[in-house]
C-alpha positions as CSV (number, residue, x, y, z in Angstrom):
1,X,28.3,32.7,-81.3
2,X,31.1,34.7,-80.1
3,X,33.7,32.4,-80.5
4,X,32.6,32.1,-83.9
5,X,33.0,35.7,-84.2
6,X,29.4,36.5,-84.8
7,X,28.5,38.3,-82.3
8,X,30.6,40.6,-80.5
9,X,29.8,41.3,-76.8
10,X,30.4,45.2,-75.3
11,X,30.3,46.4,-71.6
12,X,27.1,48.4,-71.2
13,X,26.1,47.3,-74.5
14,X,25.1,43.4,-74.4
15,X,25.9,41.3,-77.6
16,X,25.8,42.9,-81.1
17,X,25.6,41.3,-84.4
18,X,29.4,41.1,-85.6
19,X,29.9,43.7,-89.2
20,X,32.5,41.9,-91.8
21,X,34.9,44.1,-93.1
22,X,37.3,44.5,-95.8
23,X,40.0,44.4,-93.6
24,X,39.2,41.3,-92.0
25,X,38.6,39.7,-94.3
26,X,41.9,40.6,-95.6
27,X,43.7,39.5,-92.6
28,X,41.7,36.0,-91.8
29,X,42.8,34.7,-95.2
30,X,46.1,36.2,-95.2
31,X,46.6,33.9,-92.3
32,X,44.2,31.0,-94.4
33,X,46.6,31.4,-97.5
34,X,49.6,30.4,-94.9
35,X,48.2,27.8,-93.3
36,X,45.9,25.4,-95.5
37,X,48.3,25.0,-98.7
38,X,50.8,24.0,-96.1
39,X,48.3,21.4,-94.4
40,X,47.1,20.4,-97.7
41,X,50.4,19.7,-98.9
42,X,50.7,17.1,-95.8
43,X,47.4,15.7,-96.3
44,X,47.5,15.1,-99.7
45,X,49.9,12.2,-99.1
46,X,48.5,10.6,-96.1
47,X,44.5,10.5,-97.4
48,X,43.1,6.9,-97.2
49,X,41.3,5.5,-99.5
50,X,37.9,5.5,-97.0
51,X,39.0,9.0,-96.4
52,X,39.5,9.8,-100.3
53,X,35.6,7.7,-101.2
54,X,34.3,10.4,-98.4
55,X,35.8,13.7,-99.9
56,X,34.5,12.2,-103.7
57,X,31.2,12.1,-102.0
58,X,31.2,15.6,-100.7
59,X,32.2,17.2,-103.5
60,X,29.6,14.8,-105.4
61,X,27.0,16.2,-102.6
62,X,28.4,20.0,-103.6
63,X,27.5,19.7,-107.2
64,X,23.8,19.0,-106.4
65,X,23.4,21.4,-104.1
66,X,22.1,24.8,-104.5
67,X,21.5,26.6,-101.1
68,X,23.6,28.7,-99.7
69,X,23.5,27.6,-96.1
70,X,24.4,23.6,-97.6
71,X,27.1,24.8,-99.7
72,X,28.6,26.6,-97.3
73,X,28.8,23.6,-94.8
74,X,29.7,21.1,-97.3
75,X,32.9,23.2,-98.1
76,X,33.7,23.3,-94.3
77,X,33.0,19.4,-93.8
78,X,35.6,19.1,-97.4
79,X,38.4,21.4,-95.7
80,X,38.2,19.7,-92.6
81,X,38.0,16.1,-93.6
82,X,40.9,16.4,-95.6
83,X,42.9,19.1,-93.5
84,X,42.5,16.4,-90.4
85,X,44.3,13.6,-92.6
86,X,47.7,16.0,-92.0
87,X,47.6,14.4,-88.9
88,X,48.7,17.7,-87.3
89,X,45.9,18.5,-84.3
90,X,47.4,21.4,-83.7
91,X,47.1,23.0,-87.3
92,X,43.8,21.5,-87.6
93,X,42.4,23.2,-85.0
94,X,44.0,26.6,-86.0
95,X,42.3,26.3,-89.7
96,X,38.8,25.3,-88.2
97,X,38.9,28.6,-86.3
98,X,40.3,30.8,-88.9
99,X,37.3,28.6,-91.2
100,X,34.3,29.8,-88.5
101,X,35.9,33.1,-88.1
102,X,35.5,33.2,-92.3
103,X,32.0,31.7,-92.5
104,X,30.2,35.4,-92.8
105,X,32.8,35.8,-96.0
106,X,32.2,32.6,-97.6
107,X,28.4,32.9,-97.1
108,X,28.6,36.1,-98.5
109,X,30.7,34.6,-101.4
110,X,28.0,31.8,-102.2
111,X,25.0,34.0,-101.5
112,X,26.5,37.0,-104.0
113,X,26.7,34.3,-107.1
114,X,24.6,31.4,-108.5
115,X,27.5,28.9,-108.5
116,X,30.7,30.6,-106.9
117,X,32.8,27.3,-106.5
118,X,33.4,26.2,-109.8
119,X,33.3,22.0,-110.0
120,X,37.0,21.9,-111.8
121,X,38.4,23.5,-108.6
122,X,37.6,20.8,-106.5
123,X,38.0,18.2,-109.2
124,X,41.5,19.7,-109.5
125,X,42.4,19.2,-105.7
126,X,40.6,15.3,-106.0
127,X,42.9,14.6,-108.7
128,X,46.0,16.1,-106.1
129,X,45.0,14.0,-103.5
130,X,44.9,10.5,-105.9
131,X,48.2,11.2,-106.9
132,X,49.2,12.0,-103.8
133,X,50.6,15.4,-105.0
134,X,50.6,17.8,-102.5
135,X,52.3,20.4,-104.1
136,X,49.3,20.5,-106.3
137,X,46.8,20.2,-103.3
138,X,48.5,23.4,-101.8
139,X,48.5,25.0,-104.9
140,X,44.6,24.4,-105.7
141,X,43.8,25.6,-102.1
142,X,45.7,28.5,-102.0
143,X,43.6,29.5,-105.4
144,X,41.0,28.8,-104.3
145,X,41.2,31.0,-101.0
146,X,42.7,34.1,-103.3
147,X,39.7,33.7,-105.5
148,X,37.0,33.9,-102.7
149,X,39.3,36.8,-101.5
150,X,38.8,38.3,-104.8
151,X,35.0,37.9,-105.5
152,X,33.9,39.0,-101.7
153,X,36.3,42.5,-101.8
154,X,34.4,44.0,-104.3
155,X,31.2,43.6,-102.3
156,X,32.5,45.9,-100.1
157,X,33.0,48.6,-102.4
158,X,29.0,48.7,-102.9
């Protein structure tokens, strides 16, 4: 849980439930917004079609689905299915970190609307990854990050 950056651990203390702020949340996808356009813009041209039939059936999955806890995990099993086709470990690696270190965020996100992700956003990077467009792929995701960046801030205002 600490790893995950949900619970923070303090000498003399023990472990504490970790507190999102505005500024963290500021920074994480600051850092998000640099590094998934660019690993979508390498993925995009090196999905398979297995890989490609997999991502169509998550986002298939997403559209049914109306729990928060589900939705939030199907949109971490999307990112990182087709973040891993970049072929770039490294990167990989980086994102799923920045993406558990986000996870409070998002849930906040999908439990603060009825439908937060709207089905033409991921339609819009599905039709980026069959044309192998990943200009368009980067520019989806980096949308789509601003806009939970946009809808979770004012949550903190209340």
């Amino acid at each position: 849980l600490e790893a995950e950056g949900l619970v923070v651990n303090h000498a003399h203390k023990g472990a504490v439930v970790h507190k999102p702020t505005a500024a963290e949340l500021r920074e994480i996808y600051e850092i998000r917004m640099l590094l998934e356009p660019h690993a979508a813009r390498e993925a995009a041209t090196r999905v398979t079609p297995e890989t490609l039939q997999t991502l169509e059936a998550i986002v298939d999955e997403m559209e049914k689905t109306t729990g928060v806890w589900p939705l939030v995990q199907l949109n971490q099993k999307l990112r990182r299915t087709f973040y891993e086709c970049a072929g770039k470990p490294r990167l990989a690696e980086m994102i799923r970190g920045l993406m558990a270190r986000a996870e409070p965020y998002v849930t906040m996100l999908v439990g603060g609307q009825r439908h937060p992700f709207t089905h033409r956003e991921f339609h819009d990077l599905l039709d980026a990854i069959r044309q192998g467009n990943g200009d368009k792929a980067a520019e989806v995701t980096r949308a789509h990050l601003a806009m939970t960046v946009e809808n979770v801030m004012p949550m903190f205002e209340r």
